[in-house]
Backbone as XML, in Angstrom:
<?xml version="1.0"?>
<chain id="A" units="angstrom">
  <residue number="1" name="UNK">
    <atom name="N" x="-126.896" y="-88.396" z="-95.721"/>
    <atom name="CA" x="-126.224" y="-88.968" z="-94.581"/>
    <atom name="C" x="-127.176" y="-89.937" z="-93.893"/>
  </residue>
  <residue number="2" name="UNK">
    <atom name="N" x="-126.616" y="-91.201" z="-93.583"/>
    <atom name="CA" x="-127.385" y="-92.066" z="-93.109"/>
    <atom name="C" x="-127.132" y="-92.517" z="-91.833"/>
  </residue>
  <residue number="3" name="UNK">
    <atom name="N" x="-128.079" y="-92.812" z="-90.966"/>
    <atom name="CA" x="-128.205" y="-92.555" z="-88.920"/>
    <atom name="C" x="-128.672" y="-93.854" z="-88.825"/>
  </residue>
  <residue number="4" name="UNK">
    <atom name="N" x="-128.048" y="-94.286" z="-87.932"/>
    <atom name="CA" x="-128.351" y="-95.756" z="-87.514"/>
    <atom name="C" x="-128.336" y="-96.388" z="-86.181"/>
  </residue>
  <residue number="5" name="UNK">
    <atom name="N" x="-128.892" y="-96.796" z="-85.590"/>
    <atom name="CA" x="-128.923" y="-97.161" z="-84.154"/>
    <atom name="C" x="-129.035" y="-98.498" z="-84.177"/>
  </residue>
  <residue number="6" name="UNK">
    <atom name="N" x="-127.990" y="-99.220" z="-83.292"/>
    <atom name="CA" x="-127.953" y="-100.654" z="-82.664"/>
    <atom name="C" x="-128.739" y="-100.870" z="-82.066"/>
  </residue>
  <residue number="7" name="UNK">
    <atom name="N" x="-129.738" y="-102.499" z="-82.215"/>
    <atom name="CA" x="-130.556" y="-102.924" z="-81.505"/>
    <atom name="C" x="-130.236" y="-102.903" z="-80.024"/>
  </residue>
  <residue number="8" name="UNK">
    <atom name="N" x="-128.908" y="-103.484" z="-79.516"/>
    <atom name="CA" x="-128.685" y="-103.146" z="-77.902"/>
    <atom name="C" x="-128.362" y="-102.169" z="-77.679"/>
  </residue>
  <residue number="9" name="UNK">
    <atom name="N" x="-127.982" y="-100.611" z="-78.896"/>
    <atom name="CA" x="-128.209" y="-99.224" z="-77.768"/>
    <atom name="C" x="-129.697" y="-98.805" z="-77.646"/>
  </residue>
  <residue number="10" name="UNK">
    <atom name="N" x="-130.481" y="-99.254" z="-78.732"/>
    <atom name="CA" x="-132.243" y="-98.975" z="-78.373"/>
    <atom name="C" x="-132.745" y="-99.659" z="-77.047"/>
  </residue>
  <residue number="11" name="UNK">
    <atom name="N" x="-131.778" y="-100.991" z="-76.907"/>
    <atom name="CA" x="-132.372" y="-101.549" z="-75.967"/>
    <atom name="C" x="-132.050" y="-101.254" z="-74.423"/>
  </residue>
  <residue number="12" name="UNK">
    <atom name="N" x="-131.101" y="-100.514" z="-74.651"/>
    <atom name="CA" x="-130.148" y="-100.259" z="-73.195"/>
    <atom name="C" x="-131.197" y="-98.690" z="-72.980"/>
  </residue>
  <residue number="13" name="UNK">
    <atom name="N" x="-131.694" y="-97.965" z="-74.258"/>
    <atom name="CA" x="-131.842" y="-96.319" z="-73.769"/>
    <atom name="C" x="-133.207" y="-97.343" z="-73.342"/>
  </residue>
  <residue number="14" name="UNK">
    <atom name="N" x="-133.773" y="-97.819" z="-73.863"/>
    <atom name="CA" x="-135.190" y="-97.903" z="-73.446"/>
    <atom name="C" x="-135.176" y="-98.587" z="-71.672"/>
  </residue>
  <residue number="15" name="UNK">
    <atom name="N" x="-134.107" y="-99.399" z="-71.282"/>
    <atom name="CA" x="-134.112" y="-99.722" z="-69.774"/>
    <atom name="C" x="-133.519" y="-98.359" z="-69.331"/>
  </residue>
  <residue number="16" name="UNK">
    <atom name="N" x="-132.865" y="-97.724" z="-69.547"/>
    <atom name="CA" x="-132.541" y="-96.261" z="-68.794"/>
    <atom name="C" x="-133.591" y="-95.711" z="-68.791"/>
  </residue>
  <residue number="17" name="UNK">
    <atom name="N" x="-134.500" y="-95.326" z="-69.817"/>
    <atom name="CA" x="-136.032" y="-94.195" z="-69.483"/>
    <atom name="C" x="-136.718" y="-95.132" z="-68.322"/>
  </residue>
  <residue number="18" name="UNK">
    <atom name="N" x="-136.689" y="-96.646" z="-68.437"/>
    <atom name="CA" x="-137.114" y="-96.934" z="-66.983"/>
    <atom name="C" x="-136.776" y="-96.841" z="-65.851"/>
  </residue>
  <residue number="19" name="UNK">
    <atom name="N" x="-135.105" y="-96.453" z="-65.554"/>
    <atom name="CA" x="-134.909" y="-96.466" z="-64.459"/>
    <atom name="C" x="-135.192" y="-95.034" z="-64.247"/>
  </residue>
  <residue number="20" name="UNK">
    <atom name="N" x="-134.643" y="-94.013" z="-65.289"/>
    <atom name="CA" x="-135.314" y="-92.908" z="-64.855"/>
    <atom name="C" x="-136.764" y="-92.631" z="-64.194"/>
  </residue>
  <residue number="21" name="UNK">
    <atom name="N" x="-137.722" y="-93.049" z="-65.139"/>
    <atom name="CA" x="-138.777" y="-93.162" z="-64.529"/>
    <atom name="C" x="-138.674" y="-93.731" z="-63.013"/>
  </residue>
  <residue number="22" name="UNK">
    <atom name="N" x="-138.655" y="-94.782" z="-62.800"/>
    <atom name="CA" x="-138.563" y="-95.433" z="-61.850"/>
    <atom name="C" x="-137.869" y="-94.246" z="-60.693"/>
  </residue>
  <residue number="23" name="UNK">
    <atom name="N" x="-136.889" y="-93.847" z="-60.904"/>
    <atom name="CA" x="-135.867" y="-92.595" z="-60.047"/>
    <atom name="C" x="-136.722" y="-91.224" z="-59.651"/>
  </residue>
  <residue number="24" name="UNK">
    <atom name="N" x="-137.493" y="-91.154" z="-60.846"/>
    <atom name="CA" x="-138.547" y="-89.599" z="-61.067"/>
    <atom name="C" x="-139.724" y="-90.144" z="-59.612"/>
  </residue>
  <residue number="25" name="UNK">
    <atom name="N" x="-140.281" y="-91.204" z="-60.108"/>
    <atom name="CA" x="-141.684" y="-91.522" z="-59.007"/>
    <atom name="C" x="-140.986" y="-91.930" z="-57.259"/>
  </residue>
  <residue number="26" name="UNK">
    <atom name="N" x="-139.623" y="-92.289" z="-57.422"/>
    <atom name="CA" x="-139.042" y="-92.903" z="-56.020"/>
    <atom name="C" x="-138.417" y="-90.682" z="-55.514"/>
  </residue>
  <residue number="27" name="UNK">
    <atom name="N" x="-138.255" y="-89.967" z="-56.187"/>
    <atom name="CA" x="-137.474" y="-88.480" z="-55.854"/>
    <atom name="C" x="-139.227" y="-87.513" z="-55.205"/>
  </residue>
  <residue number="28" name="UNK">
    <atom name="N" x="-140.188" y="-87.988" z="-56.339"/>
    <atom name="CA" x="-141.611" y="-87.545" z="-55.938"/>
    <atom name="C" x="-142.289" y="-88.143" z="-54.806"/>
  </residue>
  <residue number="29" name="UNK">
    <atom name="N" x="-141.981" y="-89.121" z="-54.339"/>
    <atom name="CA" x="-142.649" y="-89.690" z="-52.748"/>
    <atom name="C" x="-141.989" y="-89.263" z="-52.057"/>
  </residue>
  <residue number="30" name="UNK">
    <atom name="N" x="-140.394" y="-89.581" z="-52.117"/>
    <atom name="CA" x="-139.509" y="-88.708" z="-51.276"/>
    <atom name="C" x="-139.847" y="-87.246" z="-50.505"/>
  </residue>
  <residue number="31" name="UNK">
    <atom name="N" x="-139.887" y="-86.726" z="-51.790"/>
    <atom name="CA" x="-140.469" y="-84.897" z="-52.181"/>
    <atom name="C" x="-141.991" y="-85.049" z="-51.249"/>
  </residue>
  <residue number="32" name="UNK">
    <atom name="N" x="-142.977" y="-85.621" z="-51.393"/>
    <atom name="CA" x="-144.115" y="-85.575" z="-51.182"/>
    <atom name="C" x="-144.015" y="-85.973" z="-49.344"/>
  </residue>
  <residue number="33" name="UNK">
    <atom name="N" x="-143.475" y="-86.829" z="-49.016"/>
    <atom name="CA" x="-143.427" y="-87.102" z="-47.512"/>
    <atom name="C" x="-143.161" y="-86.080" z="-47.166"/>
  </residue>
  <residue number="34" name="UNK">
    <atom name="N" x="-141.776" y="-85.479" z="-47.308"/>
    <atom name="CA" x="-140.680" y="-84.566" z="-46.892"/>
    <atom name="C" x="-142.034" y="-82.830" z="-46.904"/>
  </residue>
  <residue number="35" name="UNK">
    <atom name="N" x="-142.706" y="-83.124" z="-47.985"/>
    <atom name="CA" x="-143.984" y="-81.696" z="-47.308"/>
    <atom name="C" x="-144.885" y="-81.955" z="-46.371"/>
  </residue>
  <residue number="36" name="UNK">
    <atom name="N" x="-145.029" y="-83.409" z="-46.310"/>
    <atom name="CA" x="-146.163" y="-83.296" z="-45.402"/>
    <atom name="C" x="-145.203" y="-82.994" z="-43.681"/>
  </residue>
  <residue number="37" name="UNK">
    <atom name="N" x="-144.418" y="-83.366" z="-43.513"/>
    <atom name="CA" x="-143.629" y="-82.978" z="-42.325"/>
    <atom name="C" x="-143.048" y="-81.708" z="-42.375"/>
  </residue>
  <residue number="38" name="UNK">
    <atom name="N" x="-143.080" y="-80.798" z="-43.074"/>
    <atom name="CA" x="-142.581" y="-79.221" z="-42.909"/>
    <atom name="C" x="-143.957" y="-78.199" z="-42.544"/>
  </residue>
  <residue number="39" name="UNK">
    <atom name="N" x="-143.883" y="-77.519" z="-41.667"/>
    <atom name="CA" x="-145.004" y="-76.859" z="-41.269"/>
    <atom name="C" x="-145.543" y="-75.595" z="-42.476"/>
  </residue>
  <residue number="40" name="UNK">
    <atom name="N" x="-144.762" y="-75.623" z="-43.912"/>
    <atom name="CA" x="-144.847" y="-74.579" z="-44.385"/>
    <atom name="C" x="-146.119" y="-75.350" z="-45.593"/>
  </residue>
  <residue number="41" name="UNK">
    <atom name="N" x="-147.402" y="-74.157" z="-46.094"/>
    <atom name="CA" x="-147.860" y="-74.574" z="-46.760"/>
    <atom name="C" x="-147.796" y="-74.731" z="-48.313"/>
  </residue>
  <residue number="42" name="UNK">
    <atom name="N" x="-146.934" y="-73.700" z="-48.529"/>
    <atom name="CA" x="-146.573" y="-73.592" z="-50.286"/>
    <atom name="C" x="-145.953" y="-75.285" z="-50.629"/>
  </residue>
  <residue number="43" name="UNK">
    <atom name="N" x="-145.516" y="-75.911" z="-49.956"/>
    <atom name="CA" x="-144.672" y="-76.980" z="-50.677"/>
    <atom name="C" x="-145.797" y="-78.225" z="-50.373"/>
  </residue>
  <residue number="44" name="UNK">
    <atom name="N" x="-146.809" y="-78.120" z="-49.371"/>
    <atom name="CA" x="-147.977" y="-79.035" z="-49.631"/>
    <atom name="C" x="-148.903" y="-78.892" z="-50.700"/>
  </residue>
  <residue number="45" name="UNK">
    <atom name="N" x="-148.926" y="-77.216" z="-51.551"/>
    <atom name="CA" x="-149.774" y="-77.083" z="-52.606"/>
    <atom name="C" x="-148.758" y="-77.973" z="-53.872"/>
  </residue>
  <residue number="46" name="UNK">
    <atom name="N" x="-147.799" y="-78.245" z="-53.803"/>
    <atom name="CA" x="-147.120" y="-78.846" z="-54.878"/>
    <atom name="C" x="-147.345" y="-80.399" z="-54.740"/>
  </residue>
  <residue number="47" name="UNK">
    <atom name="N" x="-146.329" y="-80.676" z="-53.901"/>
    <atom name="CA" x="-146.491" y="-82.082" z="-53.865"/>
    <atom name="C" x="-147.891" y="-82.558" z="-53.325"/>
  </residue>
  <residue number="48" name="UNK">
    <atom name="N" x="-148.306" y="-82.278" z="-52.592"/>
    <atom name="CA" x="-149.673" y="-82.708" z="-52.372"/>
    <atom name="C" x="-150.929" y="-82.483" z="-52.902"/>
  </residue>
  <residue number="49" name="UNK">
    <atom name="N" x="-150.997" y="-81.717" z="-54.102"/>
    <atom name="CA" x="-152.440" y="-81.039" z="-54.952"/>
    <atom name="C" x="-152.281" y="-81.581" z="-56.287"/>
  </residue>
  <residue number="50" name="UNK">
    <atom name="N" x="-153.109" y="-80.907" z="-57.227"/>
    <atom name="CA" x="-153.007" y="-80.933" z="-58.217"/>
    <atom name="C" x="-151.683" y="-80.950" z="-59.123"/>
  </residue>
  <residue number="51" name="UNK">
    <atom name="N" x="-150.878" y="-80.131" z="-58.646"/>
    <atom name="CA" x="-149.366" y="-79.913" z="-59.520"/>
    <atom name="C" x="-148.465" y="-81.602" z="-59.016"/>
  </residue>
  <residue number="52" name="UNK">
    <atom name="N" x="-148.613" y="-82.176" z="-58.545"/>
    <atom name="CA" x="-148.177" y="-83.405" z="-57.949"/>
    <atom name="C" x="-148.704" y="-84.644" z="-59.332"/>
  </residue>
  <residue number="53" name="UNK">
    <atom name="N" x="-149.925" y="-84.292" z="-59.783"/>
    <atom name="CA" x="-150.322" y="-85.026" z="-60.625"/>
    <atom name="C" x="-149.143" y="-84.957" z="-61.943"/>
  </residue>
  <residue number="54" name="UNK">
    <atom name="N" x="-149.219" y="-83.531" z="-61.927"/>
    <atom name="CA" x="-148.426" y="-82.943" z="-63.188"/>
    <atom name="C" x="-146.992" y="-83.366" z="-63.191"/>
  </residue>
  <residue number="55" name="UNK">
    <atom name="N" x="-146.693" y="-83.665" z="-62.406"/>
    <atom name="CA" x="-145.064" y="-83.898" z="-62.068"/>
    <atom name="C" x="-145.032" y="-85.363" z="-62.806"/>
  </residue>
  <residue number="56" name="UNK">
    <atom name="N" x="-146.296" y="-86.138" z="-62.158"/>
    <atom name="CA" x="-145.781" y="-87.754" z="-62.162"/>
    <atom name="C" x="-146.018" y="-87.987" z="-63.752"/>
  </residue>
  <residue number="57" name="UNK">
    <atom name="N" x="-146.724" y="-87.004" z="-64.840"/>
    <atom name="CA" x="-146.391" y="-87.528" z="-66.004"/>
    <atom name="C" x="-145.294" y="-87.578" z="-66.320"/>
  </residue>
  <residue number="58" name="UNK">
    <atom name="N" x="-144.447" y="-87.006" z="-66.224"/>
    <atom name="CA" x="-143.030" y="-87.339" z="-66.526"/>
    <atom name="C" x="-142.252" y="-88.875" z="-66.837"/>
  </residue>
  <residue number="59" name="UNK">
    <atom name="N" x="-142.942" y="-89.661" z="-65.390"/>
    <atom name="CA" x="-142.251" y="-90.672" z="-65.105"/>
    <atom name="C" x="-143.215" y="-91.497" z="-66.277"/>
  </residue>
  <residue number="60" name="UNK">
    <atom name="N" x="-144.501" y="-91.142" z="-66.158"/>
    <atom name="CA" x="-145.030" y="-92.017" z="-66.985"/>
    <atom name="C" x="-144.878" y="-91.815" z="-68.818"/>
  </residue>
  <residue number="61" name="UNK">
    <atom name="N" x="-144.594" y="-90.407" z="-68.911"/>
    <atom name="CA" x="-143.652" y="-89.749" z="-70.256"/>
    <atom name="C" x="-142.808" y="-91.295" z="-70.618"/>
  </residue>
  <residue number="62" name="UNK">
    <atom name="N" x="-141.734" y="-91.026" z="-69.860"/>
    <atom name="CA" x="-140.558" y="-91.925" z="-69.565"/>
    <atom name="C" x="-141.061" y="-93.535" z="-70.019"/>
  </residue>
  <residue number="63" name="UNK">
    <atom name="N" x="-141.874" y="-93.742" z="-68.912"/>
    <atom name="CA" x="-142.266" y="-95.193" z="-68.951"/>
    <atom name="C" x="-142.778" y="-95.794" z="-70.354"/>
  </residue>
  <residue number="64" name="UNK">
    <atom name="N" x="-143.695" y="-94.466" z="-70.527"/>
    <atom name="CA" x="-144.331" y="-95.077" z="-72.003"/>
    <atom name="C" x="-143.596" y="-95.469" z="-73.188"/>
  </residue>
  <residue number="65" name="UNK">
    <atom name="N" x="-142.601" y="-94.498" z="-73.388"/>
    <atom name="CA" x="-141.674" y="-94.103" z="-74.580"/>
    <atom name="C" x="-140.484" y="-95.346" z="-73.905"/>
  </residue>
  <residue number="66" name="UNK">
    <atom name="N" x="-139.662" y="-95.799" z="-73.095"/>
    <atom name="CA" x="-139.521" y="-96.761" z="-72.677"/>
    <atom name="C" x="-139.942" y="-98.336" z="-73.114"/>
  </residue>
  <residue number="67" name="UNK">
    <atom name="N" x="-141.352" y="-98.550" z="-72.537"/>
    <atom name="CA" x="-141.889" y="-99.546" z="-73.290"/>
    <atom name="C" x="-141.982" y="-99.814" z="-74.878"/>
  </residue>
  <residue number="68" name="UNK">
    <atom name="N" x="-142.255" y="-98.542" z="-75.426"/>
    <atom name="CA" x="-142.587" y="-98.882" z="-76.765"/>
    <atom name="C" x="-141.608" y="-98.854" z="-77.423"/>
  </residue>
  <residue number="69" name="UNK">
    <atom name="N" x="-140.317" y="-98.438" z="-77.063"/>
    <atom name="CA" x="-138.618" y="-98.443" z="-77.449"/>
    <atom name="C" x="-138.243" y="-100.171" z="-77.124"/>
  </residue>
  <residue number="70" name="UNK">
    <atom name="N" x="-138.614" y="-100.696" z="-75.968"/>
    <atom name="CA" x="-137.844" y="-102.171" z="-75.543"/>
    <atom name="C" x="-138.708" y="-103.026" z="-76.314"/>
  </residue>
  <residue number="71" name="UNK">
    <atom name="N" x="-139.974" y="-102.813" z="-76.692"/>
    <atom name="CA" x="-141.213" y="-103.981" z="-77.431"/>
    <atom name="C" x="-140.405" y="-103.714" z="-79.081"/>
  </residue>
  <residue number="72" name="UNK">
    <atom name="N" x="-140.532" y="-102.460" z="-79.345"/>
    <atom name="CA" x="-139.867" y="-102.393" z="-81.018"/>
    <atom name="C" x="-138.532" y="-103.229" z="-81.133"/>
  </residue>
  <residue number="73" name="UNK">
    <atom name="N" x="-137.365" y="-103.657" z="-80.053"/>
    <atom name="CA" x="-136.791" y="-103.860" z="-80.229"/>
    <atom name="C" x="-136.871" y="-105.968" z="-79.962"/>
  </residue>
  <residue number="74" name="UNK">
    <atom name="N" x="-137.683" y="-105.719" z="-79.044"/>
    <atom name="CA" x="-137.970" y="-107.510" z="-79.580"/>
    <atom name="C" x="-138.686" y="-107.905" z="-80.267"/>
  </residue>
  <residue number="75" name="UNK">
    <atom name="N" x="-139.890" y="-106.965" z="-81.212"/>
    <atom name="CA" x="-140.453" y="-107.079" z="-82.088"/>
    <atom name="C" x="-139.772" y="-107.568" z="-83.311"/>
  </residue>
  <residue number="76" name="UNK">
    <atom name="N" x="-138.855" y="-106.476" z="-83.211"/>
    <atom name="CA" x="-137.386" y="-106.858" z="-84.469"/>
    <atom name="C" x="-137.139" y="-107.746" z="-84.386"/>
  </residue>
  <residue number="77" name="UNK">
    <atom name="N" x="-136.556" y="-108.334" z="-83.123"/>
    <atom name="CA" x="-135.820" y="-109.739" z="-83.044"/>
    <atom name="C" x="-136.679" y="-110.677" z="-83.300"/>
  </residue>
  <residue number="78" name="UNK">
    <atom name="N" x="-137.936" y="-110.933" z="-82.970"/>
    <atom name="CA" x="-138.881" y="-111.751" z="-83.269"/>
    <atom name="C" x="-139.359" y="-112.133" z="-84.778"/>
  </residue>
  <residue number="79" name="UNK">
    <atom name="N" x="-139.349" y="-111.033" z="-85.399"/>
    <atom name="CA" x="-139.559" y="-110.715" z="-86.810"/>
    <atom name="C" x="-138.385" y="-111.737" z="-87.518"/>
  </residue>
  <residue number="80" name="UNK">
    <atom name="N" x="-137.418" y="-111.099" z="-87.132"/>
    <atom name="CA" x="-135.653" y="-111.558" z="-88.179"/>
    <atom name="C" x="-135.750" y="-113.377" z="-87.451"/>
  </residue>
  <residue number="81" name="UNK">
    <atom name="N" x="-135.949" y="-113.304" z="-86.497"/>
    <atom name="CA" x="-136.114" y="-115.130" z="-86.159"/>
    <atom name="C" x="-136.974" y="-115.945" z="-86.679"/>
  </residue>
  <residue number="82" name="UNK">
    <atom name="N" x="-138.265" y="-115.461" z="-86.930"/>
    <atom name="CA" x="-138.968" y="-116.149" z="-87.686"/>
    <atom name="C" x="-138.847" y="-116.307" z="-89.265"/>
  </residue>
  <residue number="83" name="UNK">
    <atom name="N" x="-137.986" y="-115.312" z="-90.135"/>
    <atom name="CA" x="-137.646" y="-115.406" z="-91.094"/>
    <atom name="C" x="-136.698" y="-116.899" z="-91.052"/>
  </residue>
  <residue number="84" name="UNK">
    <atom name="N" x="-135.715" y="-116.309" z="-90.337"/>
    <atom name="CA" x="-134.703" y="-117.489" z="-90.429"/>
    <atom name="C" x="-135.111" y="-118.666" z="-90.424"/>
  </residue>
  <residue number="85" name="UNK">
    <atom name="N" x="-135.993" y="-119.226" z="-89.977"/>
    <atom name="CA" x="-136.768" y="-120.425" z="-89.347"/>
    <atom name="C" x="-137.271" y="-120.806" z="-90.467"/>
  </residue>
  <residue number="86" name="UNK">
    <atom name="N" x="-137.969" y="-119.639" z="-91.113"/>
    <atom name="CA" x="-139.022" y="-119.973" z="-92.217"/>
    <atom name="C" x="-137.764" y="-120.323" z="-93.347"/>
  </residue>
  <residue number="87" name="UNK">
    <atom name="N" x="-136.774" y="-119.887" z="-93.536"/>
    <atom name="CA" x="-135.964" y="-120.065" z="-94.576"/>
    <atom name="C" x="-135.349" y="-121.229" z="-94.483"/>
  </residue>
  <residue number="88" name="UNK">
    <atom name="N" x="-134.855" y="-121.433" z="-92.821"/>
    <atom name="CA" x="-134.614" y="-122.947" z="-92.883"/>
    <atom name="C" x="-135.059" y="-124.197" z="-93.523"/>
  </residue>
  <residue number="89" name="UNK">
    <atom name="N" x="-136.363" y="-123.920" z="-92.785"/>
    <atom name="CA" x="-137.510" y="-124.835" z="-92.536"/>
    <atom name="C" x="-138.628" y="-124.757" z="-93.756"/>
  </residue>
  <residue number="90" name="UNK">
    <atom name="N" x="-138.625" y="-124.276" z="-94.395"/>
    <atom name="CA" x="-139.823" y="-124.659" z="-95.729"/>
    <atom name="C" x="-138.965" y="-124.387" z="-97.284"/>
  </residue>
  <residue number="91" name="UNK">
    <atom name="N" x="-137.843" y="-125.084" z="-97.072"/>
    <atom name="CA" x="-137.536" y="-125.010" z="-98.520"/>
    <atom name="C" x="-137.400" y="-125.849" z="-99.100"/>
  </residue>
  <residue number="92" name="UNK">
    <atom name="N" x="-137.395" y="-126.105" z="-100.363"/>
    <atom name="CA" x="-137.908" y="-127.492" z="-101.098"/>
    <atom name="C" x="-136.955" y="-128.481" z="-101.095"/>
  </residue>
</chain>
């Protein structure tokens, strides 16, 4: 059985892991203000310590796998254009 993915659905998931991302780091400042104004300390050991670090890989999870999903996909396009060009353009 053979699986196949369209260049514009690779290209559409790879702008969604960015907005996610983008959504993950804008919900974590949110989160992170919102402890420093509550008088309770358990939710400043999260967002504000060490585990705060841990959270934001996520977004950068996201971001990375993102980028290297939207570059593969103009890589492709870049690739198949220069063929064409070359086939045009250097034949006898």
């Amino acid at each position: 059985m053979k699986h196949a993915v369209s260049r514009w659905t690779a290209l559409v998931l790879g702008f969604l892991l960015v907005a996610i991302a983008g959504l993950d780091v804008f919900v974590l400042q949110a989160l992170a203000t919102a402890a420093r104004l509550t008088p309770s300390l358990a939710d400043d050991a999260v967002f504000l310590g060490e585990v705060s670090t841990a959270l934001y890989r996520f977004p950068v999870m996201f971001g990375g796998t993102s980028v290297n999903v939207i570059s593969h996909v103009l890589i492709h396009h870049l690739v198949k254009a220069e063929r064409r060009f070359a086939a045009a353009h250097l034949k006898p």
